[in-house]
C-alpha positions, 0 to 999 in steps of 0.5 A: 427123797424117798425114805429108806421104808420105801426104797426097800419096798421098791425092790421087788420081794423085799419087806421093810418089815420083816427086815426091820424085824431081822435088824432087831433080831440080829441086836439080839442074838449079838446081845447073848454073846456078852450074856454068856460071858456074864452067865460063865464068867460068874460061874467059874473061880473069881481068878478065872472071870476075865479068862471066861470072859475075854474067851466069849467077847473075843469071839465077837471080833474074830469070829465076825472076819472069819464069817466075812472071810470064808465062814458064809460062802463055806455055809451057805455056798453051793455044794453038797458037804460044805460051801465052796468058799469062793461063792461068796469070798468077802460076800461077793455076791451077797446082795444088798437090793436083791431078797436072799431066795424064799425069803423077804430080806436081803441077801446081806441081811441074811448073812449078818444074822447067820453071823450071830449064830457063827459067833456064839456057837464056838463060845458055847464050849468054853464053859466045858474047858474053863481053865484049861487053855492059853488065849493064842491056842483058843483063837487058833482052836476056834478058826480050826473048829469053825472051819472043820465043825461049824461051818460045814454043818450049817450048810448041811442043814440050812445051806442046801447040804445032803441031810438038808436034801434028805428032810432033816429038819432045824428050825433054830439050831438043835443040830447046827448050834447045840449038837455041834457045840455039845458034842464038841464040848465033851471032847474038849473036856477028855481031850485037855483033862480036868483041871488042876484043882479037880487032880487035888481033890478040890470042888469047884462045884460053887459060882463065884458070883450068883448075881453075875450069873443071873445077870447072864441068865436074863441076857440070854432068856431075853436074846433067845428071843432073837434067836428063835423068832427070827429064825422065822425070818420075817415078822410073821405068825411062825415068829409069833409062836416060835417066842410063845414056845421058847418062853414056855419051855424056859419056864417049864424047865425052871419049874421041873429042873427046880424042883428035881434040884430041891429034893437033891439038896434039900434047899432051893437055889437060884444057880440050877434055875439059871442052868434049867432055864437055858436047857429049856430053851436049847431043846425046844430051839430046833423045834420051836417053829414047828410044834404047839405051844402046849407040845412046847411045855413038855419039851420044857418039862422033858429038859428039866428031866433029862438034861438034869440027869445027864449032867449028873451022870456026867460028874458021876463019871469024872468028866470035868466038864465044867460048867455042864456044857454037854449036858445042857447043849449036847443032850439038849440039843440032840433030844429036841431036835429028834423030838420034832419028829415027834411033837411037830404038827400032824401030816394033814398040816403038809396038804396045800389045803392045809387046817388052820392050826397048823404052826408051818405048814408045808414044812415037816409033819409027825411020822416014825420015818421023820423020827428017823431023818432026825436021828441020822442027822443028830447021829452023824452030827454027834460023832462027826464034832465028837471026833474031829474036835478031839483030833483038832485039839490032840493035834495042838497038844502035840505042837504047841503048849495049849493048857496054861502051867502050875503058876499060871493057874493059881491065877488066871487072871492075872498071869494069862491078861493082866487084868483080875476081874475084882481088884482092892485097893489101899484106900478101900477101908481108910486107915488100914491096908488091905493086902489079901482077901482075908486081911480085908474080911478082917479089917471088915469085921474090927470095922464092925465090932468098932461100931457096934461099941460105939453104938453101944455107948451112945 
């Protein structure tokens, strides 16, 4: 019997190479789902973790039927808005033997990757609404939002759409995953309005967890990997530089963002490295295929600048955006993708002679008409998920109860899953009764002052 390797080169156009590549690749993407949840989750309140938490994991489950289902054939089916749903319902159609068109994978490859991006996209925005929304709406808000948002934006720039036709270019997801997401993100936040410790007078500026969100910031790093060298499609040199330029631009905006946080609060912080370095990485994902590497430390460097300042123009407003998802993604997002008609390689490198240097030739070049095509697509894209996400979530408002109520809020956790993220029991101190956080701190230091006697008198 022949291996699965060589059964794969047999069928004509398909490489078993670059669709092992992709089947890692996939691992990844899925990967940074759970690593938002740790990078949000520790972020919010520690009565609110599990909250953020289930909202990211679910979406693993929901989101994956809801792409078999409808969410690839509205993405990737034929028309000129959005895919007919019908083309390939339940991915009838989609090929298990037969290379998806232009490409050395399979049809069911392809669509198993996409997926990835389908299930983390909508997840992005609840870091904009955390503590705001009931588990039943959220599930509802996103099959609504998927339909109406995503779904007919990924065909519109990767399935064949109109301003795919037109020449607005994406390489990893600056309009379909960030622009649409950020965008949407603001909306939630004016649509559902702050939350009820901001009404108070409150700051719930501090994470509740630094490590966690670490934790979370290392998971995404890595998986972001996935994301953008596996939007090359095939283990290739494209791939290659598309890694080499998401790690550098990461790092540029660690080192910027860093220093821009020092000399505003007068100490380095491990929190605001964590945030640059996902701003980092949203603005050189459209472009990252596309541009030099050096071109790609100063969309680095412009993340740490730009998305650093909109964040703080944002709270300067009274926004409550909680965890800066529109500042991060939104912005992010929109900038990187307009910036590839800036930074990609130059007209030379779409000649069939083409330079050696060229990153992907063939593709798109540098011009102020490029520049152009890009900001109609990120223009459209903006007001496009701004206005429909608010008029989804409006909506909901006016039939159903979406914000969670006063005694539900004081924990979140508990009232809305049954199930806090950290629980003490009796028997962690013996001998004493831990009944709250505060007699637990105090049994901690008794514990303490014991010891220290002791130690003394020895």
């Amino acid at each position: 019997m022949a291996s699965v390797g060589s059964q794969l080169e047999m069928s004509a156009g398909i490489s078993s190479e670059d669709t092992s590549y992709m089947i890692a690749n996939t691992g990844l993407v899925l990967f940074m789902t759970p690593g938002l949840a740790l990078f949000y989750g520790g972020l919010v309140r520690q009565k609110a973790a599990t909250d953020m938490m289930v909202q990211n994991f679910v979406a693993m489950g929901f989101m994956s039927l809801m792409w078999f289902f409808i969410g690839f054939s509205m993405s990737f089916g034929t028309g000129k808005w959005v895919g007919g749903w019908q083309d390939f319902f339940m991915w009838q159609n989609v090929m298990k033997h037969e290379p998806w068109p232009l490409l050395t994978i399979s049809g069911e490859v392809f669509a198993t990757f996409q997926m990835m991006f389908a299930i983390i996209t909508p997840v992005l925005m609840t870091g904009a609404f955390a503590d705001r929304m009931r588990f039943g709406p959220y599930l509802l808000f996103l099959a609504l939002w998927s339909i109406f948002v995503y779904y007919p934006w990924c065909h519109q720039i990767w399935g064949g759409g109109w301003l795919q036709s037109q020449g607005v270019w994406d390489f990893a997801g600056g309009i379909v995953v960030h622009c649409t997401a950020g965008w949407s993100a603001l909306a939630t936040a004016l649509a559902l309005g702050p939350r009820r410790a901001k009404l108070q007078g409150n700051d719930l500026g501090e994470p509740h967890s630094v490590p966690i969100v670490l934790i979370g910031t290392g998971i995404l790093w890595f998986g972001w990997f996935g994301f953008n060298g596996g939007s090359a499609m095939g283990i290739n040199e494209v791939a290659v530089t598309a890694v080499t330029n998401s790690h550098l631009s990461a790092a540029a905006a660690v080192s910027v963002w860093g220093v821009l946080d020092w000399m505003a609060e007068g100490k380095p912080k491990l929190v605001p490295l964590c945030i640059a370095c996902v701003a980092g990485l949203v603005v050189v994902t459209p472009s990252c295929g596309y541009i030099q590497p050096a071109k790609a430390i100063f969309t680095g460097c412009f993340a740490g600048f730009v998305c650093f300042d909109a964040i703080r123009l944002l709270k300067k407003s009274g926004v409550d955006d909680a965890l800066d998802v529109w500042g991060v993604h939104g912005v992010g997002g929109a900038c990187g993708t307009i910036l590839i008609g800036i930074l990609a390689d130059g007209p030379e490198c779409l000649e069939l002679e083409h330079p050696e240097y060229c990153v992907f030739p063939k593709t798109v070049a540098r011009s102020l008409n490029q520049v152009g095509l890009q900001l109609v697509g990120v223009v459209l894209c903006m007001i496009w998920s701004f206005l429909v996400t608010f008029i989804i979530l409006k909506t909901m408002m006016k039939i159903m109860k979406v914000r969670p109520d006063e005694a539900q809020y004081e924990n979140l956790d508990e009232e809305l899953h049954g199930e806090p993220s950290y629980t003490f029991h009796e028997d962690f101190f013996p001998g004493e009764s831990c009944q709250n956080d505060s007699a637990m701190l105090d049994t901690v230091s008794t514990t303490d002052s014991s010891m220290a006697q002791l130690v003394a008198k020895r």
